[in-house]
N, C-alpha and C positions, 0 to 999 in steps of 0.2 A: 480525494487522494491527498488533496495537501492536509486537512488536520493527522494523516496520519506524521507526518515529517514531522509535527509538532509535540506529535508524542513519544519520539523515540528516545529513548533514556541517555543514550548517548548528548544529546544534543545540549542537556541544561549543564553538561560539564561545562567546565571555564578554561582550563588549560589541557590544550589538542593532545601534549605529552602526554596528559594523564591516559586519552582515550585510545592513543597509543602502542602506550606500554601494555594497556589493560588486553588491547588484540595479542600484540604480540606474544608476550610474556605468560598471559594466563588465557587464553584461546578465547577469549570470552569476546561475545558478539551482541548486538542487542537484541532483545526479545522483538518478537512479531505476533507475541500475544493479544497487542493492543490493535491490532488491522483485523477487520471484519473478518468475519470465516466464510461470509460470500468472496471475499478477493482472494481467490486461491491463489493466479495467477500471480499478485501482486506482494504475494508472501515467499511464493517461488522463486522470483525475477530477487527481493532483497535476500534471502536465502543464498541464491546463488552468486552476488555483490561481494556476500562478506564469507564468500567459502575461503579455506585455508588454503587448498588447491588454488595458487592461480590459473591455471590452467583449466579450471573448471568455471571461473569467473567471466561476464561476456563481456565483446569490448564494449565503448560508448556506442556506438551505434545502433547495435545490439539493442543497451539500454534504451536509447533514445527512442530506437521505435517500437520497443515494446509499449513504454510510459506512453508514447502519444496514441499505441489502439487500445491500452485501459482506460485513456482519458477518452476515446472514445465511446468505447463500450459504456464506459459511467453516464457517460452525456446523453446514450441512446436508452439507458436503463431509466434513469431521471424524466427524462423527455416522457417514455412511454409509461411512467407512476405518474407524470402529472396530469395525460391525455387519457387516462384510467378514470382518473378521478374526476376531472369534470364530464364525460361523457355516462358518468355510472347514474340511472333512471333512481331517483329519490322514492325508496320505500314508499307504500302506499299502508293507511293507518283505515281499518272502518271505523265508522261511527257511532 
């Protein structure tokens, strides 16, 4: 989860005003093209951060414990690719 925060277009601006005015003024929001298309969830939850509606937007809480059962699910998804792969029985080759 955290490289995706690294990639949000938003973030390599330098001045906050720019990023903004850019909401306000021209509706424009950052893409979520760059988050895996497994993290439905996680495009949903930023989706709904940077709705125009506030009213539609959740509080921190909200946020907070959503991000902590994606960081779980990431951590139980990872856990069981890595307990895959050392438990997977090594092809067998004849001779």
């Amino acid at each position: 989860m955290k490289s995706m925060y690294l990639h949000l277009p938003v973030l390599h601006l330098q001045d906050t005003h720019v990023v903004i005015f850019s909401v306000v003024a021209h509706n424009l929001r950052p893409s979520v093209s760059s988050i895996d298309s497994d993290e439905g969830d996680l495009v949903t939850l930023c989706q709904q951060c940077w709705s125009a509606d506030q009213d539609r937007r959740p509080e921190a809480a909200v946020i907070l414990s959503q991000l902590k059962s994606l960081d779980r699910c990431a951590g139980e998804r990872q856990l069981h690719s890595k307990s895959a792969k050392t438990t997977n029985v090594p092809q067998m080759e004849r001779l």
